[in-house]
mmCIF file of the N, C-alpha and C atoms, coordinates in Angstrom:
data_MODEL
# 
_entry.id   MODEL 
# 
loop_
_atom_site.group_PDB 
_atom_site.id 
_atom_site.type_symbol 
_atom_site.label_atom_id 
_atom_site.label_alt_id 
_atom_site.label_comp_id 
_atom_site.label_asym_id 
_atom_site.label_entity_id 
_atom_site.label_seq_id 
_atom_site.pdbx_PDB_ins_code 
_atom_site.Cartn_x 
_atom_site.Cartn_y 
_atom_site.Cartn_z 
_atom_site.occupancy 
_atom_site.B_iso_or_equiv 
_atom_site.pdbx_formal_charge 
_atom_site.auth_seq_id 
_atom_site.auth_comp_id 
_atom_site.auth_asym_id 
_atom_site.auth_atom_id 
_atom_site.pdbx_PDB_model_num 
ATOM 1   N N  . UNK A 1 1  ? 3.472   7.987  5.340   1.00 0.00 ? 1  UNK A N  1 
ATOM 2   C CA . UNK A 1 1  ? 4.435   8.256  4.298   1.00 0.00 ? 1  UNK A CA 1 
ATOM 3   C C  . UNK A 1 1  ? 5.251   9.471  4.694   1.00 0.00 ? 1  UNK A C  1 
ATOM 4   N N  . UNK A 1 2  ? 6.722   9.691  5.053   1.00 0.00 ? 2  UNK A N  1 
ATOM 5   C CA . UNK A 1 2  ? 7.834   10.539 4.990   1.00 0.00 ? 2  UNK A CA 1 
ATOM 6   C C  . UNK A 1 2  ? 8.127   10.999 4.167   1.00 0.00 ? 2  UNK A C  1 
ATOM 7   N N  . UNK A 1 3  ? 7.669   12.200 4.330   1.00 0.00 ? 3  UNK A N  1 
ATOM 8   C CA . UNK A 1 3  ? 8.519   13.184 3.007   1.00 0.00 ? 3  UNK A CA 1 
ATOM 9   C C  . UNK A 1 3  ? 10.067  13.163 3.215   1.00 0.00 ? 3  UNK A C  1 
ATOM 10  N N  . UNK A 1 4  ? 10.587  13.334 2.000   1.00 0.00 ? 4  UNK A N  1 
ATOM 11  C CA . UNK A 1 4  ? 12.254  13.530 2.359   1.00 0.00 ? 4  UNK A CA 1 
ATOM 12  C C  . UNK A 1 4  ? 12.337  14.846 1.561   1.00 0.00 ? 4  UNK A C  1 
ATOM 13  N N  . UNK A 1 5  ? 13.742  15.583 2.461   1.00 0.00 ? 5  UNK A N  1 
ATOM 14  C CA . UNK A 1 5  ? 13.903  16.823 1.916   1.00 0.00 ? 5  UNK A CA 1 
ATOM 15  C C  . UNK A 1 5  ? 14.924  16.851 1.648   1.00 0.00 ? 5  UNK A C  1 
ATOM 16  N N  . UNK A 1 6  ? 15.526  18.142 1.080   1.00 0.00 ? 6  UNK A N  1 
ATOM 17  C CA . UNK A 1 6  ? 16.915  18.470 0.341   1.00 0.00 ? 6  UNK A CA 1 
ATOM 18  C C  . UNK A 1 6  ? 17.522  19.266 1.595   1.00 0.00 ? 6  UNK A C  1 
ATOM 19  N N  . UNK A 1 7  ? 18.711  19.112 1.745   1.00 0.00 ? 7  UNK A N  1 
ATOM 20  C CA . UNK A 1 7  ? 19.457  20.136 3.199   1.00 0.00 ? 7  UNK A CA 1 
ATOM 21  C C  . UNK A 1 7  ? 19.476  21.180 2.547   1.00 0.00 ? 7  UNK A C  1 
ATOM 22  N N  . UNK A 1 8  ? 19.680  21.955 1.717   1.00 0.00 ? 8  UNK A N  1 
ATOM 23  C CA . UNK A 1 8  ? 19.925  23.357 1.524   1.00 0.00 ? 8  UNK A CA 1 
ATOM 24  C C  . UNK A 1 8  ? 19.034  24.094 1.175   1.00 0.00 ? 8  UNK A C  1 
ATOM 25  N N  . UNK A 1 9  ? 17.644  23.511 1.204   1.00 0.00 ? 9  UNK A N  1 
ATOM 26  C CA . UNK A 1 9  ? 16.451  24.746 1.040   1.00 0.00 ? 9  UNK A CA 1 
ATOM 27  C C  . UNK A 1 9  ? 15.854  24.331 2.418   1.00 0.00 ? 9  UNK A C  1 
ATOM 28  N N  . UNK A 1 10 ? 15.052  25.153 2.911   1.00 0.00 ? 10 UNK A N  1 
ATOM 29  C CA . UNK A 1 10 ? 14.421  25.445 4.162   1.00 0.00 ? 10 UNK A CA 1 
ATOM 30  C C  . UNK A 1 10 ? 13.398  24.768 3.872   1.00 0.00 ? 10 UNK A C  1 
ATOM 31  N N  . UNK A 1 11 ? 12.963  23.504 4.778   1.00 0.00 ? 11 UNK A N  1 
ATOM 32  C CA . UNK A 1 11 ? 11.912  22.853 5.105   1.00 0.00 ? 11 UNK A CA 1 
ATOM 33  C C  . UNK A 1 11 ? 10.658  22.910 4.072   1.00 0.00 ? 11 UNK A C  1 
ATOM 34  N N  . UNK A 1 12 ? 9.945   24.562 4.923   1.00 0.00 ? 12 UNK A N  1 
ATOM 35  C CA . UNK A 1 12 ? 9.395   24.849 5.152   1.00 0.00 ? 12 UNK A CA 1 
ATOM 36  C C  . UNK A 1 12 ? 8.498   25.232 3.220   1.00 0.00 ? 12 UNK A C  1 
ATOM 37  N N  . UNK A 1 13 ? 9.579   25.976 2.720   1.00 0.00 ? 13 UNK A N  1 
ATOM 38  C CA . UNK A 1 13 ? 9.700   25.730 1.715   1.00 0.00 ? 13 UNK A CA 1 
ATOM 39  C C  . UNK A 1 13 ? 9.651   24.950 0.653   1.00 0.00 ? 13 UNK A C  1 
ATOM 40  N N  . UNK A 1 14 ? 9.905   23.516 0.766   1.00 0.00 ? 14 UNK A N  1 
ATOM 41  C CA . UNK A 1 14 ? 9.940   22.470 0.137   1.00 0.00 ? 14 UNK A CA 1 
ATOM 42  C C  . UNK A 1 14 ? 8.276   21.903 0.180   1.00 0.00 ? 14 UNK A C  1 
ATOM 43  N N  . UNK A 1 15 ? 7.983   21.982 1.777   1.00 0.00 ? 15 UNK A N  1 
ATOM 44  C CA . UNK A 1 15 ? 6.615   21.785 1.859   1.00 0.00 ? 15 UNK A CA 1 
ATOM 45  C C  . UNK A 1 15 ? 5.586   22.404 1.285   1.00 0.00 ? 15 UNK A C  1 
ATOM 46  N N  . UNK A 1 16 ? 6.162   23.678 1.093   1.00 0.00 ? 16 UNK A N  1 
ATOM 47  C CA . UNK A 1 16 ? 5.118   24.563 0.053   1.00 0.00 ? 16 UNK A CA 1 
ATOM 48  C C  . UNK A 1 16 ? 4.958   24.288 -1.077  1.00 0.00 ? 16 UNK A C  1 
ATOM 49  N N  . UNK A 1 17 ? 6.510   23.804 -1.181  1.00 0.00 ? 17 UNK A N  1 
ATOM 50  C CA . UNK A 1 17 ? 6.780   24.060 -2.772  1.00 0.00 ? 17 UNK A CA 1 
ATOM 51  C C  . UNK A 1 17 ? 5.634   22.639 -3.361  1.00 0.00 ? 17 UNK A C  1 
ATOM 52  N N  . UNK A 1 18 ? 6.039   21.607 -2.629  1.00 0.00 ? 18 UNK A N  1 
ATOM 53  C CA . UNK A 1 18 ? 5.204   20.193 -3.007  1.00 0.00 ? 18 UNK A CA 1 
ATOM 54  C C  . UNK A 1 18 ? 3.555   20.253 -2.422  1.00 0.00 ? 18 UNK A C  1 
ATOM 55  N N  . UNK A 1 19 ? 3.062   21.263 -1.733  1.00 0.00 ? 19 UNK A N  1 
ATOM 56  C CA . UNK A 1 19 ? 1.572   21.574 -1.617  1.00 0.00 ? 19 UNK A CA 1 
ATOM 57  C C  . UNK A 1 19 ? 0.844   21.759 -2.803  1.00 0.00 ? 19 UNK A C  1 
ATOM 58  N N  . UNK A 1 20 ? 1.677   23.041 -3.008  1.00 0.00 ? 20 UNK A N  1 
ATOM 59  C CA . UNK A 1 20 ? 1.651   24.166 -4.299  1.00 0.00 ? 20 UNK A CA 1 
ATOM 60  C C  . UNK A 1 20 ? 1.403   23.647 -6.252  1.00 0.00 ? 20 UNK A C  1 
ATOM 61  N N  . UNK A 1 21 ? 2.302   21.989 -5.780  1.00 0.00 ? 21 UNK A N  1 
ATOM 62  C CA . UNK A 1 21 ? 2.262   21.138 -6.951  1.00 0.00 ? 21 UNK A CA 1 
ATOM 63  C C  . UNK A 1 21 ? 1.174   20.821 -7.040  1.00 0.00 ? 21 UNK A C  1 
ATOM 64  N N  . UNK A 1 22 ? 0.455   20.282 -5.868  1.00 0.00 ? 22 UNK A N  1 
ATOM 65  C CA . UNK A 1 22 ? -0.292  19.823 -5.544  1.00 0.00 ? 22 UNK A CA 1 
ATOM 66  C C  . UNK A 1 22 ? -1.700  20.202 -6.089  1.00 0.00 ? 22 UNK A C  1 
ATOM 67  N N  . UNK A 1 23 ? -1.774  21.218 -5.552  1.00 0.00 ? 23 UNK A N  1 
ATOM 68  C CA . UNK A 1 23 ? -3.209  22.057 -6.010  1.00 0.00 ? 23 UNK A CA 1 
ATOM 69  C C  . UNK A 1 23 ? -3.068  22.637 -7.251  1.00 0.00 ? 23 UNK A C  1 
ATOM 70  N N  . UNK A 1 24 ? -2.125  22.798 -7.733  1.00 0.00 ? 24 UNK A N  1 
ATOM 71  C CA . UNK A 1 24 ? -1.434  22.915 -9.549  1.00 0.00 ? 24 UNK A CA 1 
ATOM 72  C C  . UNK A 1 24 ? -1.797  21.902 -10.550 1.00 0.00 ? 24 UNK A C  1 
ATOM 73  N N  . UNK A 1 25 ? -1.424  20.203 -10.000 1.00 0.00 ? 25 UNK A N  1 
ATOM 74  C CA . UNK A 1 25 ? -1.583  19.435 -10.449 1.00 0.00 ? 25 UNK A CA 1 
ATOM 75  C C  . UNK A 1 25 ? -3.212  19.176 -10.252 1.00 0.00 ? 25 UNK A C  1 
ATOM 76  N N  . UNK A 1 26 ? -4.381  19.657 -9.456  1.00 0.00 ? 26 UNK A N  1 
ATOM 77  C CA . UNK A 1 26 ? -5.198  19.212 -9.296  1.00 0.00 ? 26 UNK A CA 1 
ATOM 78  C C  . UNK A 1 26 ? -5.626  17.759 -8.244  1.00 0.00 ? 26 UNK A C  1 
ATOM 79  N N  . UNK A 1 27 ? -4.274  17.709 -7.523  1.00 0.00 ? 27 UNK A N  1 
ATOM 80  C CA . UNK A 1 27 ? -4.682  16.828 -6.436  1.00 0.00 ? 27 UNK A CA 1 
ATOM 81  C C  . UNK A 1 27 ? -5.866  17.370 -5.528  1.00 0.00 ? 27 UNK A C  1 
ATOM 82  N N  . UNK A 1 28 ? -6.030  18.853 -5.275  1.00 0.00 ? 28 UNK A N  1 
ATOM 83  C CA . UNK A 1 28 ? -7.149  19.524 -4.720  1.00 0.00 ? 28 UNK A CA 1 
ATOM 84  C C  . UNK A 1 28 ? -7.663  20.334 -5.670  1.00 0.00 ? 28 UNK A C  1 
ATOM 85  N N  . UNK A 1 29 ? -8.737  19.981 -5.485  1.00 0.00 ? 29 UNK A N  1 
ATOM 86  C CA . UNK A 1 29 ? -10.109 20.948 -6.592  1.00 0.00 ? 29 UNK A CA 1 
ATOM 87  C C  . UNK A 1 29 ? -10.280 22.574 -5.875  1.00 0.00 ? 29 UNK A C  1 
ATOM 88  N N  . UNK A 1 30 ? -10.556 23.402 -6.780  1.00 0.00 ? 30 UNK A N  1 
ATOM 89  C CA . UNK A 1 30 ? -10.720 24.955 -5.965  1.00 0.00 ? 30 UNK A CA 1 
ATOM 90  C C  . UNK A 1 30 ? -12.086 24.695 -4.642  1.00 0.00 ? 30 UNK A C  1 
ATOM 91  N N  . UNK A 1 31 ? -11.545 25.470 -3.559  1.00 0.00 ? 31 UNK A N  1 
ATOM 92  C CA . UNK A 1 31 ? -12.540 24.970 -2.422  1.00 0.00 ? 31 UNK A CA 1 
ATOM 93  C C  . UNK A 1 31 ? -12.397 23.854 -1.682  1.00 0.00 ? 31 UNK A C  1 
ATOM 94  N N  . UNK A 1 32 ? -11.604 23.132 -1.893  1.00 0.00 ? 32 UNK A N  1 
ATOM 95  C CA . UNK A 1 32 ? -11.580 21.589 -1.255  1.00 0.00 ? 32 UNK A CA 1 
ATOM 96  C C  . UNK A 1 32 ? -10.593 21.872 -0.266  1.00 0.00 ? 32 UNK A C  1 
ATOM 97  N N  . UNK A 1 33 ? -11.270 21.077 0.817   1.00 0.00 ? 33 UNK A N  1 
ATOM 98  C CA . UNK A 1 33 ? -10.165 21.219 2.301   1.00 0.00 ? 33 UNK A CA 1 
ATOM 99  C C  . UNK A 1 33 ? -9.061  20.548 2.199   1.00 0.00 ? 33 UNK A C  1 
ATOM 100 N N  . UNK A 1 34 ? -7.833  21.256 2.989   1.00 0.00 ? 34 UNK A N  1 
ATOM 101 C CA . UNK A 1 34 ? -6.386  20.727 2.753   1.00 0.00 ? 34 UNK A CA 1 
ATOM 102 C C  . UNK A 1 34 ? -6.838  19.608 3.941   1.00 0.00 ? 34 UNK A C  1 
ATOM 103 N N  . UNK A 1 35 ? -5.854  19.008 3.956   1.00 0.00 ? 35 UNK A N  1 
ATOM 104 C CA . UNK A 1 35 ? -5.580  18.404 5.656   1.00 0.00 ? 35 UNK A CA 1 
ATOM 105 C C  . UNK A 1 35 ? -5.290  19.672 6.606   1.00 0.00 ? 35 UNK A C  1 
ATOM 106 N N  . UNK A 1 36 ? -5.667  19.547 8.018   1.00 0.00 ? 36 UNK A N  1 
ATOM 107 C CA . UNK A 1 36 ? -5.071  20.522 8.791   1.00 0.00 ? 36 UNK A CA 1 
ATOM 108 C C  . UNK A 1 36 ? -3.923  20.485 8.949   1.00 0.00 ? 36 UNK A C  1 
ATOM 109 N N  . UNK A 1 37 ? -3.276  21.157 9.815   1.00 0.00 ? 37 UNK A N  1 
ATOM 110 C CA . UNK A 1 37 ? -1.841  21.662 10.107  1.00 0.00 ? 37 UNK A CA 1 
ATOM 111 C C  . UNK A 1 37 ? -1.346  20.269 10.521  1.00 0.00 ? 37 UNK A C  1 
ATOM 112 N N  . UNK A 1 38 ? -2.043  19.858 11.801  1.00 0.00 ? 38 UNK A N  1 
ATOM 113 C CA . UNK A 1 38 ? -1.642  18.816 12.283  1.00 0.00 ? 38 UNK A CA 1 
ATOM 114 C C  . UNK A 1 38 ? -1.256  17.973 11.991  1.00 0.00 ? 38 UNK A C  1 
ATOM 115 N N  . UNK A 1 39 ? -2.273  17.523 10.972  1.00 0.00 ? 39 UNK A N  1 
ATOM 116 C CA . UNK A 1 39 ? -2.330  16.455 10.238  1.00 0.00 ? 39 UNK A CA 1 
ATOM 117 C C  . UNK A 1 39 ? -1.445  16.383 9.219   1.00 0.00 ? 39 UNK A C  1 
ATOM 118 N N  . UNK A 1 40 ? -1.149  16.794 8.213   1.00 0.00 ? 40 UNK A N  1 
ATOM 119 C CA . UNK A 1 40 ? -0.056  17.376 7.540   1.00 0.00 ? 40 UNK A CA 1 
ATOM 120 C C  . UNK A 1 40 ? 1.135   17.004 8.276   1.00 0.00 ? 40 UNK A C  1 
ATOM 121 N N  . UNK A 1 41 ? 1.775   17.705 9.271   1.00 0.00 ? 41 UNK A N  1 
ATOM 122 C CA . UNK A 1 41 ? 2.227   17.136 10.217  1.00 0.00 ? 41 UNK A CA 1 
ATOM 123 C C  . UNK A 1 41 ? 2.861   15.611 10.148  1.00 0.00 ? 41 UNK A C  1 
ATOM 124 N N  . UNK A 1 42 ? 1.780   15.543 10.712  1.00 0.00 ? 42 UNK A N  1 
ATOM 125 C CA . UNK A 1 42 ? 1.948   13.854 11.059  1.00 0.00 ? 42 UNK A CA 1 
ATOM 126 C C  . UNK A 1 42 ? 2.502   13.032 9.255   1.00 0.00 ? 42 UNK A C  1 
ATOM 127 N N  . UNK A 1 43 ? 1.687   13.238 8.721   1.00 0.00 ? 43 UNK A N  1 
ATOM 128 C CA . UNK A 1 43 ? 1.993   12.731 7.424   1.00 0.00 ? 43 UNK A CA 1 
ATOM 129 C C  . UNK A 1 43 ? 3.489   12.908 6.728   1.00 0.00 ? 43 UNK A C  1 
ATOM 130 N N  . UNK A 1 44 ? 4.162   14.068 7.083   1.00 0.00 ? 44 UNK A N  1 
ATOM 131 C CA . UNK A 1 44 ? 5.225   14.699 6.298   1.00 0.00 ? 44 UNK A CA 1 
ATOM 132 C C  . UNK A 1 44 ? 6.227   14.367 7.526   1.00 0.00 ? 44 UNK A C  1 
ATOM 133 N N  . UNK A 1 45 ? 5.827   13.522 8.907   1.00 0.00 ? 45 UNK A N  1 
ATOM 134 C CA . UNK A 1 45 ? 6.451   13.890 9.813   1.00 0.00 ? 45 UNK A CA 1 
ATOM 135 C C  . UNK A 1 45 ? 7.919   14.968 10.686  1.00 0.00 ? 45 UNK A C  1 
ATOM 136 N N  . UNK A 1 46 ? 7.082   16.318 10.102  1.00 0.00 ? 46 UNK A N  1 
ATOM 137 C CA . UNK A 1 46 ? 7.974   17.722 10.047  1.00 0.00 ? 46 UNK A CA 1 
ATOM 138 C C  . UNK A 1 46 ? 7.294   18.444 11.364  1.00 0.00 ? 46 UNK A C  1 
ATOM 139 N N  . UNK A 1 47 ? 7.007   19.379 11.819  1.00 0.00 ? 47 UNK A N  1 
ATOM 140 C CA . UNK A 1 47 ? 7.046   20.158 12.925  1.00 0.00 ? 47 UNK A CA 1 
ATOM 141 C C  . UNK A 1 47 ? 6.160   20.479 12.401  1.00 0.00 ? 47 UNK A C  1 
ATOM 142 N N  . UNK A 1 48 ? 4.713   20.574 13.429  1.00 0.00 ? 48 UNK A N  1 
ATOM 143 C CA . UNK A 1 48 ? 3.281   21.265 12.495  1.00 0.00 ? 48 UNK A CA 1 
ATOM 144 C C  . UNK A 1 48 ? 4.275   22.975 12.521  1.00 0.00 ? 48 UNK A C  1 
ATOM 145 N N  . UNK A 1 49 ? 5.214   23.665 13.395  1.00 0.00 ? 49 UNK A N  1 
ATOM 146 C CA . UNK A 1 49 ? 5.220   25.380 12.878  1.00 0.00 ? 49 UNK A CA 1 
ATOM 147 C C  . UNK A 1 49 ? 5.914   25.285 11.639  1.00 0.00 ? 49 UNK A C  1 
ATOM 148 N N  . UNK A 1 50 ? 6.242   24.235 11.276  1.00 0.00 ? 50 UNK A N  1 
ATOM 149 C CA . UNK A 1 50 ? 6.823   24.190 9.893   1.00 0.00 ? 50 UNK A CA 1 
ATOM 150 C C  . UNK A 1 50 ? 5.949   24.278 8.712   1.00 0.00 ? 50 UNK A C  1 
ATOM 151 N N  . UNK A 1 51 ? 4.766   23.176 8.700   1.00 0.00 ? 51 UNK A N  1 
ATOM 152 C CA . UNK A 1 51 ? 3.881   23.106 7.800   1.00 0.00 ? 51 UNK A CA 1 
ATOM 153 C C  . UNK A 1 51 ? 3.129   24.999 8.050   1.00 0.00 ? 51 UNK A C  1 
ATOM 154 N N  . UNK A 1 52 ? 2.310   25.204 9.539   1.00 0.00 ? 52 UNK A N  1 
ATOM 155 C CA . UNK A 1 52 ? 1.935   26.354 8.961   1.00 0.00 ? 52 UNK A CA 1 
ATOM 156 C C  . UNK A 1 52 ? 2.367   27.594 8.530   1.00 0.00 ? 52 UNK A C  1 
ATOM 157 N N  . UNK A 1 53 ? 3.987   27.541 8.832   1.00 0.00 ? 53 UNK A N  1 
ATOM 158 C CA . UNK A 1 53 ? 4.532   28.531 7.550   1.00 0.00 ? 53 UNK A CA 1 
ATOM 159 C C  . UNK A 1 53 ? 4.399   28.296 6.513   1.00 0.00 ? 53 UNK A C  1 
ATOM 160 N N  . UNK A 1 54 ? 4.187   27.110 5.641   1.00 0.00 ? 54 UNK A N  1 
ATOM 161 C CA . UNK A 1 54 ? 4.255   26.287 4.528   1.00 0.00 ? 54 UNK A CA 1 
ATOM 162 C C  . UNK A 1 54 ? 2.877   26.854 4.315   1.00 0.00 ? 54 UNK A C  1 
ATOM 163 N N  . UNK A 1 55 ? 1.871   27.066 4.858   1.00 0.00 ? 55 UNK A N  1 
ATOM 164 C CA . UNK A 1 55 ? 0.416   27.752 4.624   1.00 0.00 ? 55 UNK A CA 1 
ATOM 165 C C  . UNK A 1 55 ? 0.348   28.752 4.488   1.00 0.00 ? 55 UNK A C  1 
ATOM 166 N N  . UNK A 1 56 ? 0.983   29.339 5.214   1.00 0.00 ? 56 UNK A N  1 
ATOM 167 C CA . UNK A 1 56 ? 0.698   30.989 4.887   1.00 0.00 ? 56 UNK A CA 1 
ATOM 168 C C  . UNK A 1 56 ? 1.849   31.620 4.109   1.00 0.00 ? 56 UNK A C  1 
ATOM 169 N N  . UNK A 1 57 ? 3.057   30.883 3.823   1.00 0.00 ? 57 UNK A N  1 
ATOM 170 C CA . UNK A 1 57 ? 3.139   31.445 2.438   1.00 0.00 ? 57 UNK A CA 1 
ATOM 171 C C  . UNK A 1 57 ? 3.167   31.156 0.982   1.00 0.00 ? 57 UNK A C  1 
ATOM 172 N N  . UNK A 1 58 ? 2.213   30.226 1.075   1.00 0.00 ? 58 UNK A N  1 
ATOM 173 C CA . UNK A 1 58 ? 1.184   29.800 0.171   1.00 0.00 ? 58 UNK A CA 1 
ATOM 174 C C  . UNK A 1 58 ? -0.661  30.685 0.196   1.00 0.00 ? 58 UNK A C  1 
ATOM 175 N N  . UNK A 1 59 ? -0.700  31.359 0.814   1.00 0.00 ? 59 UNK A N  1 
ATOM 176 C CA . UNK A 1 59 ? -1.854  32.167 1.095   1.00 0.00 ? 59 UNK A CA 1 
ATOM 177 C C  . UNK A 1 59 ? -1.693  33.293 0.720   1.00 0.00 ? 59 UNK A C  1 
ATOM 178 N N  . UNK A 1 60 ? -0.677  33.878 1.382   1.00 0.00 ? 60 UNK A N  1 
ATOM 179 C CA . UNK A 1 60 ? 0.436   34.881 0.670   1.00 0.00 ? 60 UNK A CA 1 
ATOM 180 C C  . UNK A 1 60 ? 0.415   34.893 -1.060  1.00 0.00 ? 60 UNK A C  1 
ATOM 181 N N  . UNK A 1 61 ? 0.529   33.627 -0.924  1.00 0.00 ? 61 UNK A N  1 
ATOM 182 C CA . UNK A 1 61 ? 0.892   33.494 -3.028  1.00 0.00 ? 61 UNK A CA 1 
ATOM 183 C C  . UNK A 1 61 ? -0.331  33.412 -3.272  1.00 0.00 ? 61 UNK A C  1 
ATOM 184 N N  . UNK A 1 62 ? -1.451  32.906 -2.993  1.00 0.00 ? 62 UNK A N  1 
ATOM 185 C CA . UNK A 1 62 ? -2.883  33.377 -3.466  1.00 0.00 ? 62 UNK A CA 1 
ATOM 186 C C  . UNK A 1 62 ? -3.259  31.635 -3.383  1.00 0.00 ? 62 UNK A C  1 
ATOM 187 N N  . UNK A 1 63 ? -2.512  31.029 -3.059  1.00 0.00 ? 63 UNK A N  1 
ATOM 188 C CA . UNK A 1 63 ? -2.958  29.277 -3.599  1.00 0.00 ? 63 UNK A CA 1 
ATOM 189 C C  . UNK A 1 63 ? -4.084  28.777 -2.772  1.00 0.00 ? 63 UNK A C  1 
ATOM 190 N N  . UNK A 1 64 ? -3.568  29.216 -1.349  1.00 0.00 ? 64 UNK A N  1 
ATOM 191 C CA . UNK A 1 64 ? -4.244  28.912 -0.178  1.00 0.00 ? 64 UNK A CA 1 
ATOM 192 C C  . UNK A 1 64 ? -5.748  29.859 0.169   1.00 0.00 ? 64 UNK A C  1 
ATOM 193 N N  . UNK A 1 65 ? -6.730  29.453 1.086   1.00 0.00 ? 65 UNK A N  1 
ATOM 194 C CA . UNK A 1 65 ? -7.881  30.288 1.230   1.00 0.00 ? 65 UNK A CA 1 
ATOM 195 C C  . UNK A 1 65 ? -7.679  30.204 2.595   1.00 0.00 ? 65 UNK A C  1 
ATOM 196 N N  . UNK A 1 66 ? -7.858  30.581 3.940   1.00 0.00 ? 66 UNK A N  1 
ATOM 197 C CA . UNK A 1 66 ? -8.131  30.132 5.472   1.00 0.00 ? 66 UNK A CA 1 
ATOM 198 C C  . UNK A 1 66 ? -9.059  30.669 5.896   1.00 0.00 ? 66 UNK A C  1 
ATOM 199 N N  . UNK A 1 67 ? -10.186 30.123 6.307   1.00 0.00 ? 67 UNK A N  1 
ATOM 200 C CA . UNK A 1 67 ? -10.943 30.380 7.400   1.00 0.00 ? 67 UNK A CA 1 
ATOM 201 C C  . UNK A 1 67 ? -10.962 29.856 8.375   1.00 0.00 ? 67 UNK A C  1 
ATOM 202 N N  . UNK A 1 68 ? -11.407 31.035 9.288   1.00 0.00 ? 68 UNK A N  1 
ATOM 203 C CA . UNK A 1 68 ? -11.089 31.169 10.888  1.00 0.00 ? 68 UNK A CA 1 
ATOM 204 C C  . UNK A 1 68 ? -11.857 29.776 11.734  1.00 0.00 ? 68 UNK A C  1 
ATOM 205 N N  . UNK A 1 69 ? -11.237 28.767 12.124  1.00 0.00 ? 69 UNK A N  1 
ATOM 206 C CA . UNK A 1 69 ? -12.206 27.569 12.209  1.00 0.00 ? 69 UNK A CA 1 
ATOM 207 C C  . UNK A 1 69 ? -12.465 26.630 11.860  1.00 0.00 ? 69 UNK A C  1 
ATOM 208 N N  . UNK A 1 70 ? -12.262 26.680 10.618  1.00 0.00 ? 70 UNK A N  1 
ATOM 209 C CA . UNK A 1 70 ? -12.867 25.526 8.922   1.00 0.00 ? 70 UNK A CA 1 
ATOM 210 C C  . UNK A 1 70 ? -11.410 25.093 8.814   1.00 0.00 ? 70 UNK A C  1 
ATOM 211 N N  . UNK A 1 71 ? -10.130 25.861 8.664   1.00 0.00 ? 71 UNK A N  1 
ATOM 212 C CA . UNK A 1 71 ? -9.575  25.090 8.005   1.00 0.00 ? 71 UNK A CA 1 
ATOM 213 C C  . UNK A 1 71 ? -8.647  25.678 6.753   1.00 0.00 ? 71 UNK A C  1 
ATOM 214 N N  . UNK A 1 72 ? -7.970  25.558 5.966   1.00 0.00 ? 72 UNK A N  1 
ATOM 215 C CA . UNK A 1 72 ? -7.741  25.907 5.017   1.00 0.00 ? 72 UNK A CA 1 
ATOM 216 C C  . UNK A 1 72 ? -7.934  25.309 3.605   1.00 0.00 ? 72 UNK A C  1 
ATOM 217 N N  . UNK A 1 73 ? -8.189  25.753 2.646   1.00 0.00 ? 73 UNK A N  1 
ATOM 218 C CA . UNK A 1 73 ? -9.131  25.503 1.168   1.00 0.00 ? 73 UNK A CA 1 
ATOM 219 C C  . UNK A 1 73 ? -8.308  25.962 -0.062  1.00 0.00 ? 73 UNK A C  1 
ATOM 220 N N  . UNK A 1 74 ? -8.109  24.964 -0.788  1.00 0.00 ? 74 UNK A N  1 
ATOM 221 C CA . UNK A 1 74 ? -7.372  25.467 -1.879  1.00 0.00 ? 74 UNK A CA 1 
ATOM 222 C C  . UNK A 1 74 ? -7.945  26.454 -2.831  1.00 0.00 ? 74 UNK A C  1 
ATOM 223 N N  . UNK A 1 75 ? -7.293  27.440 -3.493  1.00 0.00 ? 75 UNK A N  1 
ATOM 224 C CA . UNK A 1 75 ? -8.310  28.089 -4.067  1.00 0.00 ? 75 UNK A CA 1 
ATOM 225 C C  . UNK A 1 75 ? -7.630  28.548 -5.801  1.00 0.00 ? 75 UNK A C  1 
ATOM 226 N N  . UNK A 1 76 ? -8.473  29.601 -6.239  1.00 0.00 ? 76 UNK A N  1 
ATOM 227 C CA . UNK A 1 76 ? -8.412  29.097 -7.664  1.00 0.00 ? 76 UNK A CA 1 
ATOM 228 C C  . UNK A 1 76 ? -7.342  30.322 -7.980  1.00 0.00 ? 76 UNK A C  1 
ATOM 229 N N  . UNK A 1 77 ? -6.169  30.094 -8.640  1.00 0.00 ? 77 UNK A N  1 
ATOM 230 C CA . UNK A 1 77 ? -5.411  30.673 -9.072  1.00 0.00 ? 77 UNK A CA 1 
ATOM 231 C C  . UNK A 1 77 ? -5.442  31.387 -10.820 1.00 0.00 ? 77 UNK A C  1 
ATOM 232 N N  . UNK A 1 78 ? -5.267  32.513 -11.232 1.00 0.00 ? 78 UNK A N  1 
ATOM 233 C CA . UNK A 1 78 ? -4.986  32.899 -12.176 1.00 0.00 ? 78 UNK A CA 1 
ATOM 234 C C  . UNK A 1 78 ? -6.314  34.035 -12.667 1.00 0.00 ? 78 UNK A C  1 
# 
């Protein structure tokens, strides 16, 4: 499945922005593994350095968890 984007916001952004829904809406439970970078990737077919900006500034915003290895984990906001 292809994500489609809007030309005047940055990618990278959009990908966050629809992660961010994501774990908002409860598509991911607090603790539950995202897809990796890669993978993500492939799915959104965008540039994995795209998606992991899309991670870390979502980690930045507190949404995201990363450990070194594991992966990244949605986590509990508020």
């Amino acid at each position: 499945m292809a994500w489609t984007f809007e030309s005047t916001i940055p990618i990278y952004l959009q990908a966050a922005h629809r992660i961010r829904s994501d774990i908002v809406c409860g598509r991911y439970s607090k603790n539950e593994k995202l897809p990796s970078v890669r993978e993500f990737a492939l799915t959104a077919s965008i540039n994995p350095n795209t998606i992991q900006r899309a991670y870390e500034a979502l980690e930045r915003e507190g949404y995201l968890c990363t450990v070194a290895g594991k992966g990244s984990f949605a986590a509990e906001r508020g």
